[in-house]
C-alpha positions as CSV (number, residue, x, y, z in Angstrom):
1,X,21.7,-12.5,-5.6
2,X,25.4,-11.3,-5.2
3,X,25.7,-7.8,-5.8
4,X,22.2,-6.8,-5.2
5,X,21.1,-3.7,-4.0
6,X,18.5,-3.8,-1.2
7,X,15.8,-1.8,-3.3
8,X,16.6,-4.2,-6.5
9,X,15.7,-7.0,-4.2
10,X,12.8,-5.6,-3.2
11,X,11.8,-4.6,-7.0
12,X,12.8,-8.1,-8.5
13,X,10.5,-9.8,-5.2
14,X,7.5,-7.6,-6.2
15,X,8.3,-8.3,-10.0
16,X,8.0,-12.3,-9.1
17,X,4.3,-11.8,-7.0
18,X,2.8,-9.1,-9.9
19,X,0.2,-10.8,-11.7
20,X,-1.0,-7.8,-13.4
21,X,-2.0,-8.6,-17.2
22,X,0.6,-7.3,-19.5
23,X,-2.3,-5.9,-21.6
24,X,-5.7,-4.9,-21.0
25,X,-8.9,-7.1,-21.2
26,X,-11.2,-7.0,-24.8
27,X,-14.0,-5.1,-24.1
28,X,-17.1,-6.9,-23.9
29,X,-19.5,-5.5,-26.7
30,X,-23.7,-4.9,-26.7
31,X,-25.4,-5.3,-29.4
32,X,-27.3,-1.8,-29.7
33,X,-29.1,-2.3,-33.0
34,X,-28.4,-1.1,-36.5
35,X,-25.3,-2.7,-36.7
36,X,-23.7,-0.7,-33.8
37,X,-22.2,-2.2,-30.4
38,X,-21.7,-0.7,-26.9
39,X,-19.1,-1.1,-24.6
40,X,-17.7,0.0,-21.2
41,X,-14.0,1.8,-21.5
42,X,-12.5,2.7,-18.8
43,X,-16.0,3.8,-17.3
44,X,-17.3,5.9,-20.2
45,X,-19.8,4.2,-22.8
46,X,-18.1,3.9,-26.8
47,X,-19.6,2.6,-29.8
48,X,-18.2,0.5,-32.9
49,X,-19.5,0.3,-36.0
50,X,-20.7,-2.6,-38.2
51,X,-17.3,-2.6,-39.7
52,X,-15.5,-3.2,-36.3
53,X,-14.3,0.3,-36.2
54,X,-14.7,2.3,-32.9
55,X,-16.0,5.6,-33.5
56,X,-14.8,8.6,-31.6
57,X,-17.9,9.9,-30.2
58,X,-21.1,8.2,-29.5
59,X,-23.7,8.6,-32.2
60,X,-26.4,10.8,-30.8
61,X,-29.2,8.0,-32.1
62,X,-27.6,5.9,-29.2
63,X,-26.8,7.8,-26.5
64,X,-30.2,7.9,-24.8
65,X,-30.6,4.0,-26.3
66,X,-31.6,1.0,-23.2
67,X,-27.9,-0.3,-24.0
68,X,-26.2,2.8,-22.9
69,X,-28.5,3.3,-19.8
70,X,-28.0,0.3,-18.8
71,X,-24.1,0.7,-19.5
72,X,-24.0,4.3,-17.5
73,X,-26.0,2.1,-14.7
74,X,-23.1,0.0,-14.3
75,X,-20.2,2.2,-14.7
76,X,-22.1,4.1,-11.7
77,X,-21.9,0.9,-10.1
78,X,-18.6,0.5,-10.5
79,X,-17.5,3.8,-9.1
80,X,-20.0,2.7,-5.8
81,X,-18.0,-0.5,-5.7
82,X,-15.0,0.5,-6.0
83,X,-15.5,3.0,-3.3
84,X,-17.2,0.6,-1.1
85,X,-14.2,-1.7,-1.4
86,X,-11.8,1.0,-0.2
87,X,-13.3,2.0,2.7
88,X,-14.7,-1.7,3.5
89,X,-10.5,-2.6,3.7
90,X,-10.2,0.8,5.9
91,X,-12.5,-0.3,8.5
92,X,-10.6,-3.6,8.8
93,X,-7.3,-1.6,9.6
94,X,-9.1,0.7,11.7
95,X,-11.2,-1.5,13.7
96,X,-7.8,-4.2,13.3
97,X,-10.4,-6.8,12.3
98,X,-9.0,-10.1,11.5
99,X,-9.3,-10.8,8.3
100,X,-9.8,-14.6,6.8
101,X,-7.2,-15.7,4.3
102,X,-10.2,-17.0,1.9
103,X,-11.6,-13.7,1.4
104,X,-8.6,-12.7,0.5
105,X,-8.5,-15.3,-1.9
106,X,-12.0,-14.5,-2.8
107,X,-11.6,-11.0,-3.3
108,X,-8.6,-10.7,-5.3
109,X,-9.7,-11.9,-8.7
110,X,-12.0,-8.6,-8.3
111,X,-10.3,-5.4,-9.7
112,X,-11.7,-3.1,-7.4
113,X,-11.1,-5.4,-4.3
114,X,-7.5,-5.9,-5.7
115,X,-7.0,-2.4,-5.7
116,X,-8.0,-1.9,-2.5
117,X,-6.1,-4.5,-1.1
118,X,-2.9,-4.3,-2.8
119,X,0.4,-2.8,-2.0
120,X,-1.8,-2.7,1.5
121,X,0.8,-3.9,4.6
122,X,-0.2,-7.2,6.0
123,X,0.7,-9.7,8.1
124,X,-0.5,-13.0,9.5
125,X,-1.8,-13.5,13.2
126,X,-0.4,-16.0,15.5
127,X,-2.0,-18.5,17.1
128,X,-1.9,-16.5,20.1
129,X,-3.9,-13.6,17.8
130,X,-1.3,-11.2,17.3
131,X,0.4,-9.8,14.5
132,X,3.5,-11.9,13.1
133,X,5.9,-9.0,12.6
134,X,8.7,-11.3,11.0
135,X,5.8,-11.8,7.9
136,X,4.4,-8.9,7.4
137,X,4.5,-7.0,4.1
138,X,3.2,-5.8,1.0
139,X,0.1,-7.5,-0.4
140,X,1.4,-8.6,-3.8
141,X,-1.3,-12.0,-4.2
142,X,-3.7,-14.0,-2.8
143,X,-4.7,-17.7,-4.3
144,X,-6.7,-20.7,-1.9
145,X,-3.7,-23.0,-3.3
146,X,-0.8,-21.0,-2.5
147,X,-1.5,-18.7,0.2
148,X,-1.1,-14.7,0.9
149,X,1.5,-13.3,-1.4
150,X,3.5,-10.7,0.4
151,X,6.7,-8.9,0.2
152,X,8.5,-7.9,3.8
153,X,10.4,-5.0,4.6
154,X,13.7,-7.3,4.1
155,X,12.6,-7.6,0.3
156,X,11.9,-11.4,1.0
157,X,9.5,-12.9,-1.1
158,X,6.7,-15.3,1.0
159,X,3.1,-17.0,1.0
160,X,1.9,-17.2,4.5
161,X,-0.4,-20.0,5.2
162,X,-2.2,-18.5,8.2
163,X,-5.7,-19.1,8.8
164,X,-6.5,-15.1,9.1
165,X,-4.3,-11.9,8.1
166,X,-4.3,-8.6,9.7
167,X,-4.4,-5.4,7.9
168,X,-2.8,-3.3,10.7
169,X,-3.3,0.3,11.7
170,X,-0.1,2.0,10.7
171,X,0.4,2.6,14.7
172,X,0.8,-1.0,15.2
173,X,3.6,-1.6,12.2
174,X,6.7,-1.7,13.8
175,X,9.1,-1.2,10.8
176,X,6.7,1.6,10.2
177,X,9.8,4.0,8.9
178,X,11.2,1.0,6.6
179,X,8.0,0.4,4.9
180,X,7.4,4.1,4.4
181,X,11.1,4.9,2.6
182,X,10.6,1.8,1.0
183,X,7.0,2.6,-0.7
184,X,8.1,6.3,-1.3
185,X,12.0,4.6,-3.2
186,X,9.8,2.4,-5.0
187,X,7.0,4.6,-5.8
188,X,4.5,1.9,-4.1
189,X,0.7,3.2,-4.2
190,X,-1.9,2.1,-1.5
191,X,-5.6,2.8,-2.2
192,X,-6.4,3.0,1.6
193,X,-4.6,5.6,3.6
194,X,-2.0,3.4,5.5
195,X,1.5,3.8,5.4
196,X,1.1,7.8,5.5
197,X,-1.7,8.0,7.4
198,X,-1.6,10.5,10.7
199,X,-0.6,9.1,13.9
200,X,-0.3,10.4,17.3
201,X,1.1,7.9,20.4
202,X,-0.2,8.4,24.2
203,X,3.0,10.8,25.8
204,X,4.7,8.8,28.0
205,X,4.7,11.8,30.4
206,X,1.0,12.1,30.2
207,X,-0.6,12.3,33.4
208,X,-1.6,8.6,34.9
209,X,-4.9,9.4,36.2
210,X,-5.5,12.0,32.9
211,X,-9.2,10.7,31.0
212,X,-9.3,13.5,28.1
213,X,-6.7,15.5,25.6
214,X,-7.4,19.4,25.7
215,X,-5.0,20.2,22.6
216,X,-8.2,20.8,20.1
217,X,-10.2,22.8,22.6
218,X,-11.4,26.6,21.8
219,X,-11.7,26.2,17.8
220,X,-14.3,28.3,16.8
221,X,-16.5,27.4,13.9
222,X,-19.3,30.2,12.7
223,X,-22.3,27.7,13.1
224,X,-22.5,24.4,14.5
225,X,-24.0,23.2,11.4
226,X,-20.8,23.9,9.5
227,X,-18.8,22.2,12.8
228,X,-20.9,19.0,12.0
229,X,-21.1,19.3,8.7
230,X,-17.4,19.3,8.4
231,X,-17.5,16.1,10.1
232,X,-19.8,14.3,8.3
233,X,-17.3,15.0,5.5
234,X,-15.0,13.2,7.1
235,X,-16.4,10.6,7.7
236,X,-17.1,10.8,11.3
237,X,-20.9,10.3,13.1
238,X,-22.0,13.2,15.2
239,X,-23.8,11.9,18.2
240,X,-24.7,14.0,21.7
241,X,-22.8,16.8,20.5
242,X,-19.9,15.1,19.5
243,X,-18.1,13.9,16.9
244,X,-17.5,10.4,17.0
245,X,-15.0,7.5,15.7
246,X,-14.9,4.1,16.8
247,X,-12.8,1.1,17.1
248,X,-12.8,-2.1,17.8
249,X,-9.5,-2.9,20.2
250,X,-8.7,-5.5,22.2
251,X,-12.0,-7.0,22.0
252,X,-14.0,-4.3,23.1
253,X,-16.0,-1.3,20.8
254,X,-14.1,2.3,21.9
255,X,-15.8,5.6,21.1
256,X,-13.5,8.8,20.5
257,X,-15.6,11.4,21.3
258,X,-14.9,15.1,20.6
259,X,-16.9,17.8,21.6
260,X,-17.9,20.4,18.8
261,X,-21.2,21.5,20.2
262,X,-25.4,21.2,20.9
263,X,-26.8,24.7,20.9
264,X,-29.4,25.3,17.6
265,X,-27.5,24.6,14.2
266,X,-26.8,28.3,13.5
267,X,-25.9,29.1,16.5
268,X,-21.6,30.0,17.1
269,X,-19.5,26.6,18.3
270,X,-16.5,25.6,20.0
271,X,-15.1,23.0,20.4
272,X,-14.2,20.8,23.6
273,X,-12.5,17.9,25.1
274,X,-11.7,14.3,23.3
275,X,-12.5,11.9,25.7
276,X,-12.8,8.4,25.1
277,X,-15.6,5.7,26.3
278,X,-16.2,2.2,26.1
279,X,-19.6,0.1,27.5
280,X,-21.2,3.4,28.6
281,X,-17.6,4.3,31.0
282,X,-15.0,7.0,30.5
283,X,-11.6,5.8,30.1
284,X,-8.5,6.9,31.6
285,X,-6.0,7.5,29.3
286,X,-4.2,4.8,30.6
287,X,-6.7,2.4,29.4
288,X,-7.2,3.5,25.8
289,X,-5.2,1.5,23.4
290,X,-2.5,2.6,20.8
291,X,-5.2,2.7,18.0
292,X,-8.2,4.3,19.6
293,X,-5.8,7.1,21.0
294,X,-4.2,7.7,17.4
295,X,-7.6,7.3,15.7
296,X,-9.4,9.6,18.1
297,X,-6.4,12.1,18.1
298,X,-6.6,11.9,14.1
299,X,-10.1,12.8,14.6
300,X,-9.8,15.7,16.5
301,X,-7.2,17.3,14.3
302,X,-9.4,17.3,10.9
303,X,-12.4,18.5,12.5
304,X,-10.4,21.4,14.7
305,X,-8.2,22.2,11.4
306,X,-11.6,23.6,9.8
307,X,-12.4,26.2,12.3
308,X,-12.6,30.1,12.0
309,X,-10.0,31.3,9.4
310,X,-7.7,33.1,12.0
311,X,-8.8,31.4,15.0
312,X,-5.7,29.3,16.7
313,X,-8.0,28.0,19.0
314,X,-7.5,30.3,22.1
315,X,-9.8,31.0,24.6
């Protein structure tokens, strides 16, 4: 449109692909007895009367009633699910699993699938398997009958027909800069940590026959217990004394692994070398691909940021 500024294109693109309901659905009511009805709102159980009215506070004859159990069951549920969904689309990206455009289709109609998926960049593969870069965007819609809604860093509107779509790892996106101004101009939320998320690329000066990074070596935690603990809490298996992230990448399972300790669980620890293996081998670095390096590296930095208040991680 003549005149148009780049980030109005952009907004008017994303305006077209929104299907978001202008107002929210009716709540579905349960008949609770004595004239009352329960309902789910926004996760907490309410109560209307026998006029129709919704009362402020839930009468205390009802809260412990089978209708509200079985209401707080499901808004527990809900919370699990919507969880689940999030890191579900975080292991595609991570492990840079292909994903089919069906499910996408499937998925969408589900709120807490949508928003885990949307605003997510994606892109179709080739038939060669590889990321299309001159389609990839912002997830904006997916229908069986129209394809993958997205929105690309050029503002263009489009609906991919691919057979499978790729949620990439933020390493891999190479208008990673445009995408980021872009979602921070347009105050864009992801529910998956993409577009922001940490990452580190192999040095090109790095050492050809180099197999491990030293740069998180020496941080001292009090107990190993609190070492692993901290990485349980992110996320990360602790295996053989290390802490561990995995990838799928170019067809093969890679294991980050980053020392942090096996001596009794309140005993001091320190942490070591990140090394990375695949079928039972040590890799040189030159062999580790973009994402495992970044993933492994992104490891290493959470877990070593926790150690000893004052330690800098000198031997």
């Amino acid at each position: 449109m003549h005149g148009e500024s780049h980030s109005e294109t952009i907004v008017r693109s994303i305006d077209v692909l929104d299907k978001t309901p202008a107002t929210p659905p009716d709540l579905h009511w349960l008949d609770a007895g004595g004239g009352y009805a329960l309902a789910l709102d926004g996760g907490r159980v309410v109560a209307r009367g026998a006029r129709g009215t919704v009362l402020r506070s839930l009468p205390a004859a009802l809260r412990r009633s089978p209708v509200a159990l079985r209401l707080r069951e499901l808004s527990e549920w809900l919370v699990r699910h919507e969880r689940e969904c999030a890191e579900r689309v975080e292991t595609w990206m991570v492990r840079s699993l292909p994903v089919p455009a069906g499910v996408l289709a499937e998925c969408w109609p589900d709120p807490a699938w949508r928003r885990a998926l949307e605003n997510a960049v994606v892109g179709p593969l080739t038939p060669a398997g590889q990321l299309d870069p001159d389609l990839t965007g912002f997830l904006r819609g997916a229908d069986r009958g129209r394809g993958v809604g997205i929105v690309t860093a050029d503002g263009e509107t489009a609906w991919p027909a691919a057979p499978a779509f790729l949620v990439p790892h933020p390493v891999l996106i190479a208008e990673l800069d445009d995408f980021r101004d872009f979602a921070t101009e347009l105050q864009v939320a992801q529910a998956i940590p993409q577009l922001y998320r940490e990452t580190w690329v192999r040095p090109p000066g790095a050492a050809p026959d180099g197999d491990r990074v030293d740069e998180f070596a020496g941080g001292r935690f009090p107990e190993l217990a609190q070492a692993a603990g901290r990485c349980r809490s992110l996320g990360y298996a602790v295996a053989g004394g290390s802490a561990v992230a995995r990838v799928w990448e170019s067809a093969r399972l890679v294991e980050a692994r980053f020392w942090i300790g096996s001596d009794a669980a309140d005993e001091p620890s320190t942490t070591g070398d990140l090394v990375w293996v695949a079928a039972g081998r040590q890799l040189p670095l030159a062999e580790v691909g973009p994402v495992a390096y970044s993933e492994g590296m992104r490891m290493a930095a959470l877990v070593h940021a926790g150690r000893a208040a004052g330690d800098e991680g000198e031997e």
